[in-house]
C-alpha positions in Angstrom: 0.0 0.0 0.0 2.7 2.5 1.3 4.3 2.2 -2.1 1.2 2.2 -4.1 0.9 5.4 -1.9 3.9 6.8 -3.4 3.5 5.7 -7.3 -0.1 7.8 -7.1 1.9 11.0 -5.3 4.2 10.6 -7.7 2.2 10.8 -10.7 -0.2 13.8 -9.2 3.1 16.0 -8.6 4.0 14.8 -12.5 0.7 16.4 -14.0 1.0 19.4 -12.0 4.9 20.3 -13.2 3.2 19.5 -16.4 0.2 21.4 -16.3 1.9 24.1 -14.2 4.8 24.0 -17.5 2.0 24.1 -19.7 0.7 27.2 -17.9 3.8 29.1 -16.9 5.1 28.9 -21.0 2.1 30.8 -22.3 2.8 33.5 -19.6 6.7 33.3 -21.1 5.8 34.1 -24.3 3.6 37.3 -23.1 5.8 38.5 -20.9 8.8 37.9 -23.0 7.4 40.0 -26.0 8.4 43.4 -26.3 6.1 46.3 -26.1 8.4 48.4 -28.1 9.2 45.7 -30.5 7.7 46.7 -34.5 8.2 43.5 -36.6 6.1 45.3 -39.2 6.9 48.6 -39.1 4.4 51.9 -40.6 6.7 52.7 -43.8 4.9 55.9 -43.7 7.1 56.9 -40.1 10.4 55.2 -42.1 10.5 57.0 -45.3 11.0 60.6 -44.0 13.7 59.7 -41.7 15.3 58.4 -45.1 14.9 61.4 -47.0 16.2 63.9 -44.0 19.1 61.1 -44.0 20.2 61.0 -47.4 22.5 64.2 -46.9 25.0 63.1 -43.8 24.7 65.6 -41.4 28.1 65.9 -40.2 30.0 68.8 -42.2 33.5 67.0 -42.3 34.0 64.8 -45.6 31.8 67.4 -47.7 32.4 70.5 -46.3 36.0 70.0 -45.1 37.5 68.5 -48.5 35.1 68.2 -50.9 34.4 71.6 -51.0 37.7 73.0 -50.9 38.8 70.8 -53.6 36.5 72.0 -55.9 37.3 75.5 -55.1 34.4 76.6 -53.9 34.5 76.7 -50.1 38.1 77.0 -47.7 39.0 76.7 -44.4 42.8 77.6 -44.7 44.1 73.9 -45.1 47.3 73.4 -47.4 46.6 71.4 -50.6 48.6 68.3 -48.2 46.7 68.4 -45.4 43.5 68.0 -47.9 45.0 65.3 -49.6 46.3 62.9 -47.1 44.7 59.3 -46.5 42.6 58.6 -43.7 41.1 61.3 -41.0 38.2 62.8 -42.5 37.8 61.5 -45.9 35.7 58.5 -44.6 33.6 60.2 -42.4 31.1 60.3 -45.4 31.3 56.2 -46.0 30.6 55.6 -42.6 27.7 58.1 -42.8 25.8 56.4 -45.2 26.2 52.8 -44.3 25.1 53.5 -41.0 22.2 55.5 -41.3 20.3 56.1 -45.1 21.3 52.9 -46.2 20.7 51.1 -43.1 17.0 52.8 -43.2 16.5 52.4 -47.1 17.6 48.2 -46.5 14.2 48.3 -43.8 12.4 50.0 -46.2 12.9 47.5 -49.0 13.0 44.7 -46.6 9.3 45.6 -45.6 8.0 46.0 -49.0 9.2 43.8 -51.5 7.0 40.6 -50.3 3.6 42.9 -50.9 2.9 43.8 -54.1 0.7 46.4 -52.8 3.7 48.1 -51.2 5.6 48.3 -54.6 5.5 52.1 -54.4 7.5 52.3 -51.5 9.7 49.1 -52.8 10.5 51.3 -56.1 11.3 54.5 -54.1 13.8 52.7 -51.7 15.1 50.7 -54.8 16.1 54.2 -56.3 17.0 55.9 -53.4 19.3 53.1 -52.3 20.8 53.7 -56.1 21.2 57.6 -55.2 22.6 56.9 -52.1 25.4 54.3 -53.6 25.8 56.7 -56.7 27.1 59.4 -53.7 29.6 56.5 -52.1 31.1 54.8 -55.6 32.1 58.2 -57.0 33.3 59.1 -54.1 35.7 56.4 -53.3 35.6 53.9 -56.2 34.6 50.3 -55.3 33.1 49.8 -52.6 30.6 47.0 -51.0 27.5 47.0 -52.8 25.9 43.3 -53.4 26.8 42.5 -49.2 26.5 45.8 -47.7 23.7 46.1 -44.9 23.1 42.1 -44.9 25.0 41.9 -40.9 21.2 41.4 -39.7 19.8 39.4 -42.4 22.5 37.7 -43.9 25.2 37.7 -40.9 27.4 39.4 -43.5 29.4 41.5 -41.1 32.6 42.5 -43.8 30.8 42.4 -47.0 32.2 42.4 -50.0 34.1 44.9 -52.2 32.3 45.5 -55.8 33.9 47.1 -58.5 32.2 50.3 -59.3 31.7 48.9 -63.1 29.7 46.0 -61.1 27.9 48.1 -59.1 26.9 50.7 -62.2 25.4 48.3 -64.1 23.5 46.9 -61.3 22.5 50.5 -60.3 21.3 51.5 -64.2 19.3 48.1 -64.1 17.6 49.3 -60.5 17.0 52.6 -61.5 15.3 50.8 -64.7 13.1 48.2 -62.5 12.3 50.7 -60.2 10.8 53.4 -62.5 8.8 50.9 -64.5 7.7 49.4 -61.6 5.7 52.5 -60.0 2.2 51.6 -60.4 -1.1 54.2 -60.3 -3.7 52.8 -58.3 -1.1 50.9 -55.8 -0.6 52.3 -52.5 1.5 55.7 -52.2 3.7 57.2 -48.8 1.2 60.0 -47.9 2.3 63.8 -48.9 2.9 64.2 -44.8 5.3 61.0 -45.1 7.2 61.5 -48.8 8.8 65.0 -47.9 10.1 65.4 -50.9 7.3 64.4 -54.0 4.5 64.3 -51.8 3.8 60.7 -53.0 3.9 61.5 -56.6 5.3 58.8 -58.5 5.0 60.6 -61.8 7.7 62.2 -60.0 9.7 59.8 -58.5 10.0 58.5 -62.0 11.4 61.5 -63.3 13.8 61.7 -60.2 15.0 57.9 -61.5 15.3 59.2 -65.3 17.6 61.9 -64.3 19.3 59.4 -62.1 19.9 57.3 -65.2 21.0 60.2 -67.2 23.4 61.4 -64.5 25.1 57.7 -64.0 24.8 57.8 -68.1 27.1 60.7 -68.6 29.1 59.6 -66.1 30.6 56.5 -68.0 30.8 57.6 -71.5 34.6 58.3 -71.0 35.0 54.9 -70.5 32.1 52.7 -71.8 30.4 54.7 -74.7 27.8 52.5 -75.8 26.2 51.8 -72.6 26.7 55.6 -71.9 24.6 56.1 -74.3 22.0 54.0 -74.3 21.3 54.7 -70.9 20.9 58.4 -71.9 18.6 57.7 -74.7 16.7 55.2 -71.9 16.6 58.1 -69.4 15.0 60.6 -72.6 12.9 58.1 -73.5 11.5 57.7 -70.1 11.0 61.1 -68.8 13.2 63.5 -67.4 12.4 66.3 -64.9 10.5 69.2 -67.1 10.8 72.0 -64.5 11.6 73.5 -61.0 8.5 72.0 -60.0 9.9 68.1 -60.1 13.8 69.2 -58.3 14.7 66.4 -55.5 14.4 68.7 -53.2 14.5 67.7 -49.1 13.4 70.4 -46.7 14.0 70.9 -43.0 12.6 72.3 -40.0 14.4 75.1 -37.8 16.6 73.2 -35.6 20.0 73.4 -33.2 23.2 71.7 -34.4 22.7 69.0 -32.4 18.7 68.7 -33.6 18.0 65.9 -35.9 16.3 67.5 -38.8 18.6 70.2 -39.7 20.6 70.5 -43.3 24.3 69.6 -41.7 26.6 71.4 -44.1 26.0 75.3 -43.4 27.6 74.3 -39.9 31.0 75.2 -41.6 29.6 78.8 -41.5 27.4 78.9 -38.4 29.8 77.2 -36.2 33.3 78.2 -37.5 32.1 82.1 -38.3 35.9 83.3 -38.2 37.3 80.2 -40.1 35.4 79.1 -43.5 34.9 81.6 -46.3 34.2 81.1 -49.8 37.0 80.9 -52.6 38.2 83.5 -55.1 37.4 81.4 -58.0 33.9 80.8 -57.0 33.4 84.1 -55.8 35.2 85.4 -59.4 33.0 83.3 -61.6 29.9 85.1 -60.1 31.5 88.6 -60.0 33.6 89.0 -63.3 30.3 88.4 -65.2 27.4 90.1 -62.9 25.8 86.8 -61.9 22.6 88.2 -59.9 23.2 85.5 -57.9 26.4 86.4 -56.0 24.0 87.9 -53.2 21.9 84.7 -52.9 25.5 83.2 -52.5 27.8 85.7 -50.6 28.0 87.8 -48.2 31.0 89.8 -46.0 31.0 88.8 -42.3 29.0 90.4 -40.2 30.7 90.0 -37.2 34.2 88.9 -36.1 32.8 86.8 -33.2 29.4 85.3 -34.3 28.0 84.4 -37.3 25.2 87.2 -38.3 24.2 89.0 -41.3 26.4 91.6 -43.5 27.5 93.3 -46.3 25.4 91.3 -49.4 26.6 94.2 -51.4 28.0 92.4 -55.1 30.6 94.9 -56.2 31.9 94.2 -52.6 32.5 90.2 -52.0 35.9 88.8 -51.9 36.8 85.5 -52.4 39.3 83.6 -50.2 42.4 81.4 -52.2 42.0 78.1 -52.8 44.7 76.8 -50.2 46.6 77.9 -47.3 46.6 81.2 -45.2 47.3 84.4 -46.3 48.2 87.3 -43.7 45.1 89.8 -44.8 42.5 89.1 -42.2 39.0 87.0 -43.0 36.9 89.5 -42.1 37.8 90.8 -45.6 36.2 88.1 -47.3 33.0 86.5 -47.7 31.0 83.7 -46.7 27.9 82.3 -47.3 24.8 84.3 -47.3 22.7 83.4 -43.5 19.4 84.1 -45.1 19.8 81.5 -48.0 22.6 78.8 -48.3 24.0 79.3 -44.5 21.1 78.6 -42.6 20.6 75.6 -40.6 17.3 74.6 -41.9 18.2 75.5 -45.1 16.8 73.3 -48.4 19.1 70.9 -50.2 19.2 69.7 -53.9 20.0 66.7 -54.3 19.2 66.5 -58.5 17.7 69.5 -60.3 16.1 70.1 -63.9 18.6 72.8 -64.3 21.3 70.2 -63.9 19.6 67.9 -66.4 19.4 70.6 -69.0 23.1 71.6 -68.8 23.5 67.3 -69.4 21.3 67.4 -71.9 23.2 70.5 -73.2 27.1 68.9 -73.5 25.2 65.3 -75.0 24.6 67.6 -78.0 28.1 68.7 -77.7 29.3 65.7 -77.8 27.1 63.8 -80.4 25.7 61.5 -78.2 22.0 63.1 -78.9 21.0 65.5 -81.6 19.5 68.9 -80.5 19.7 72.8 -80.1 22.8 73.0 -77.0 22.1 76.4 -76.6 18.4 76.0 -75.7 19.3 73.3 -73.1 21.9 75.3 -71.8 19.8 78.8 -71.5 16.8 76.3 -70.1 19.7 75.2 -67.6 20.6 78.7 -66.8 16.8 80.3 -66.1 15.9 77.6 -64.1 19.4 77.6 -62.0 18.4 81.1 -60.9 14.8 80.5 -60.2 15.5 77.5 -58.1 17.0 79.7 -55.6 13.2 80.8 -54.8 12.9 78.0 -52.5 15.8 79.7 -49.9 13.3 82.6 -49.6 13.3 86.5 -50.6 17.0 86.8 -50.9 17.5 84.0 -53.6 15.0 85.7 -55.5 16.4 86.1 -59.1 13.8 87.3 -61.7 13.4 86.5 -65.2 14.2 89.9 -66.5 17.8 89.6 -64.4 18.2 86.1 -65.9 17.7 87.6 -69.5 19.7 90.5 -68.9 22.8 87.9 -67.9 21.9 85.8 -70.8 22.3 88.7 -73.1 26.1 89.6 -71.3 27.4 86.4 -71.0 25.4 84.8 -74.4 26.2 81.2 -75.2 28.3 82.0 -78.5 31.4 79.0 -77.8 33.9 79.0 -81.2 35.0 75.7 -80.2 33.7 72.4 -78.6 36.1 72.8 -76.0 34.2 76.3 -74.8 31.4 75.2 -75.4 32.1 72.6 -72.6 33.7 75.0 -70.5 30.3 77.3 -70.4 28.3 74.5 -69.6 30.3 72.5 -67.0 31.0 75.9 -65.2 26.9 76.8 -64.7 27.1 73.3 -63.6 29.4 73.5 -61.0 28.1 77.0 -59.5 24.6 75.2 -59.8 25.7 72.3 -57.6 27.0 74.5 -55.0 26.9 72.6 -51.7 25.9 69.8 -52.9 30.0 69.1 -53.6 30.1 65.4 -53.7 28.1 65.8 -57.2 30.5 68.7 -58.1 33.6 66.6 -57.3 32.2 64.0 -59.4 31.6 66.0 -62.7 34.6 67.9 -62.4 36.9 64.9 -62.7 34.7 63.5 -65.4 34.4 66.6 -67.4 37.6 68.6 -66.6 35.6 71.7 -65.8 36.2 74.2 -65.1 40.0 74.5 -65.1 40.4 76.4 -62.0 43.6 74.1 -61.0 44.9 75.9 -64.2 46.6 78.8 -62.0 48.6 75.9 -59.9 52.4 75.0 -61.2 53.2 73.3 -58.3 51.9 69.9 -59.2 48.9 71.0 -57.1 45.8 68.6 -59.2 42.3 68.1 -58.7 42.3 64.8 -57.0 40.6 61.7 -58.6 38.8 60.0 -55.2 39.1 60.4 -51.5 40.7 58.0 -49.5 38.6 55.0 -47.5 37.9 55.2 -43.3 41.2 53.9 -41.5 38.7 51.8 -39.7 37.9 49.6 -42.6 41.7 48.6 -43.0 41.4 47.8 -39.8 38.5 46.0 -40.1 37.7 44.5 -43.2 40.1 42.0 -45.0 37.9 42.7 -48.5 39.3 46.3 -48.1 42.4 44.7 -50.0 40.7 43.3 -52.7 39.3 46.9 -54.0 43.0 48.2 -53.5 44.4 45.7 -55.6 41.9 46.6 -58.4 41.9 50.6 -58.2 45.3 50.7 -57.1 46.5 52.4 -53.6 44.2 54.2 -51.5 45.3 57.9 -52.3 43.6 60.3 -53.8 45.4 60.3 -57.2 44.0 57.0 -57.7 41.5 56.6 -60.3 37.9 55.0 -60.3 36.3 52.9 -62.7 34.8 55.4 -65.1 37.7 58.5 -64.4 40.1 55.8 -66.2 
């Protein structure tokens, strides 16, 4: 009996472990779960964090060498200090891996498995395309086909692509993606897509100009797919005014605030150190650009950075390189109403810049057409873009004309010709400096490194973050391709 006794006790305490198991694992699960945890997030809260993203919004890789080495902005460095591997020059990869393109892979992850998502699939797919555009012309090859799989794929050092990899995958994305915007399909709300307000008529036209961009950007060294793209890009649509500019806006914000435009920090923060260059500030003056006083202005103050003399006649631009003994205060900076404002907008692709493309493809041959139209087209709309900085980037149509009629477009040679339109190109792309890096090496203009005899040369890349030698054995791979990481050496399509 007594162990009969024990057998049953035995098997009661058995069912309740069981039952209490049973019990105690559902409560687990509950209380495990995360209240905070979004496993399918609202891709109407993602998508504006990706477009305030898409410019980095430190100033240092930009502002620090890409704009002095297009001779636009200067903060004293020597031509070596601005050229020498590592520091700075990376700050811009590790930007854009870590936040845009870490957002844009969510954004694509959570979209391409519903087809009644494929709006916000298509503007992630070219997005992610701009954003790699930015990084490859930058640097040269970098990791592409791996890069933001650690989560998904546990591929913690990706891959290095070369860049002629990587373009053709981007002119096939930019391709997929534009066909693939649907009418009728869901669209990000106008409160959500701060940029084309959910208009995928739009967003299409941003991919097309993409595609002509990347386009141009090749024909030095692979002509026919140059210019097919190009005539793909025509065919499709490209931007047809002002009104369809990529343009992201911010909100009033501190430095440290999270929705401002990062690069006038060179100005607001560092009032007595940046100023603007003599050959940018030239190029305006010499030929009574009306829109040196959306651009420039003196210094206001020698301890805080506050409004002054917007007078034209009166700016002064800074040398390229180095210090000089005459003091700042002489020379100008960017205007604080327009350009060197926190909030300030920021164009990332622009109509004007599409005309002036469209402009040197007739140059060129690669298209048939009247240059000079494109290139006037390129010039009004350059000057009425600044609108959107408010009433001191005002330029009106009868100032446009009446610089048209000084500075005609009347080139004797191909080579001027050339000159005329990549110059409006580079004083259209001011601030936005990765771009004008970019078209500078692949055009050659304009020829400001002309006045150097010192071997002083535009460079040809920026060097890779120190971390990733450090870090990622596929870093060698990309070196032994493009050769060392320095800045003379050359990327895929600067060959």
């Amino acid at each position: 009996m007594k162990n009969k006794f024990i057998q049953q006790s035995l098997l009661v305490s058995l069912l309740f472990i069981v039952v209490m198991a049973s019990s105690c694992s559902k409560g687990f699960q509950e209380i495990n779960k995360s209240v905070d945890f979004v496993s399918d997030p609202n891709l109407d809260f993602l998508l504006p964090s990706v477009e305030l993203n898409m410019l980095d919004r430190t100033y240092y890789t930009q502002g620090d060498f890409a704009a002095p080495l297009v001779g636009q902005v200067t903060q004293g460095k020597t031509y070596a200090t601005l050229i020498a591997p590592g520091g700075n020059h990376g700050y811009h990869f590790d930007w854009v891996y870590q936040n845009p393109l870490k957002s844009v892979a969510d954004l694509i992850d959570h979209s391409k498995t519903d087809p009644v998502k494929v709006n916000y699939l298509s503007i992630g797919r070219i997005i992610r395309v701009y954003l790699f555009s930015l990084l490859t012309d930058v640097y040269g090859d970098v990791p592409y086909f791996e890069a933001n799989q650690g989560y998904t794929n546990q591929a913690y050092f990706p891959s290095y692509d070369p860049q002629q990899k990587i373009y053709e995958d981007m002119f096939k994305e930019l391709q997929e993606a534009g066909d693939a915007l649907t009418p009728g399909k869901t669209v990000p709300t106008a409160s959500s897509d701060i940029v084309y307000k959910g208009d995928i008529t739009k967003w299409k036209k941003f991919a097309n100009g993409m595609m002509l961009r990347l386009g141009l950007r090749i024909m030095n060294v692979d002509a026919v797919n140059g210019k097919k793209w190009i005539a793909q890009a025509i065919t499709s649509g490209l931007p047809a005014g002002n009104q369809d500019n990529f343009i992201v806006t911010y909100m009033p914000s501190s430095y440290y605030g999270v929705t401002q435009n990062g690069q006038p920090h060179i100005f607001i923060r560092y009032f007595n150190n940046y100023r603007l260059t003599a050959p940018f500030v030239d190029s305006l003056k010499i030929k009574n650009d009306p829109r040196i006083t959306a651009y420039c202005m003196l210094p206001g103050s020698t301890s805080a950075y506050v409004a002054g003399d917007k007078t034209a006649s009166k700016q002064k631009g800074y040398p390229m390189f180095g210090s000089i003994a005459e003091t700042k205060s002489n020379f100008s900076v960017g205007n604080i109403n327009t350009f060197g404002r926190y909030e300030a907008p920021y164009i990332h692709l622009s109509y004007a810049q599409t005309q002036f493309q469209l402009s040197e493809c007739v140059v060129r041959g690669i298209i048939t057409g009247d240059a000079k139209a494109y290139y006037e087209n390129g010039v009004r709309a350059a000057m009425d873009e600044l609108k959107i900085f408010g009433a001191e980037g005002v330029i009106t149509t009868a100032q446009a004309t009446a610089y048209l009629l000084q500075n005609p477009y009347n080139p004797l040679t191909n080579d001027d010709a050339l000159q005329l339109i990549n110059t409006q190109y580079w004083i259209e792309t001011h601030f936005n400096w990765y771009e004008t890096f970019a078209n500078m090496r692949r055009s050659g203009y304009p020829k400001i490194y002309n006045q150097f005899t010192d071997g002083t040369v535009l460079p040809r890349r920026l060097t890779y973050p120190l971390t990733e030698a450090a870090t990622n054995p596929h870093l060698q791979d990309a070196i032994k391709r493009q050769g060392l990481d320095v800045v003379t050496s050359r990327v895929w399509w600067d060959k």
